[in-house]
Steps between C-alpha positions, in 0.01 A plus 500: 500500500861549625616185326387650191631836513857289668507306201392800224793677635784199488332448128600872431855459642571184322335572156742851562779273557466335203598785255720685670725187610423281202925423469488357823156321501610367165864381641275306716373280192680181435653601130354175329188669507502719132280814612637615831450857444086450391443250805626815703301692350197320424485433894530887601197506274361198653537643807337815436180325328477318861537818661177625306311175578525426859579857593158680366218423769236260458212565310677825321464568134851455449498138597144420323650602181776195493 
């Protein structure tokens, strides 16, 4: 149970991260690849989604209805 609620809360501070740094996340990006700013972006969201998955407990609705 504390690995989940560790892990919910690093999924809140990165998925945070990700749009309210998104210059310097997307510096990181080599700039061959075309759609820096969405791969930000689309990760913060990514991130959040995972937050939602593993972070609800087992067997709650939340997680039944994915």
């Amino acid at each position: 149970m504390q690995v989940r609620i560790f892990s919910s809360i690093m999924l809140i501070g990165i998925g945070t991260l990700h749009f309210t740094y998104e210059k310097v996340l997307r510096r990181m990006i080599p700039k061959a690849f075309p759609f820096r700013k969405a791969a930000v972006l689309v990760t913060g969201v990514q991130s959040v989604y995972l937050l939602f998955c593993y972070g609800s407990a087992k067997g709650s609705r939340l997680r039944e209805s994915y």
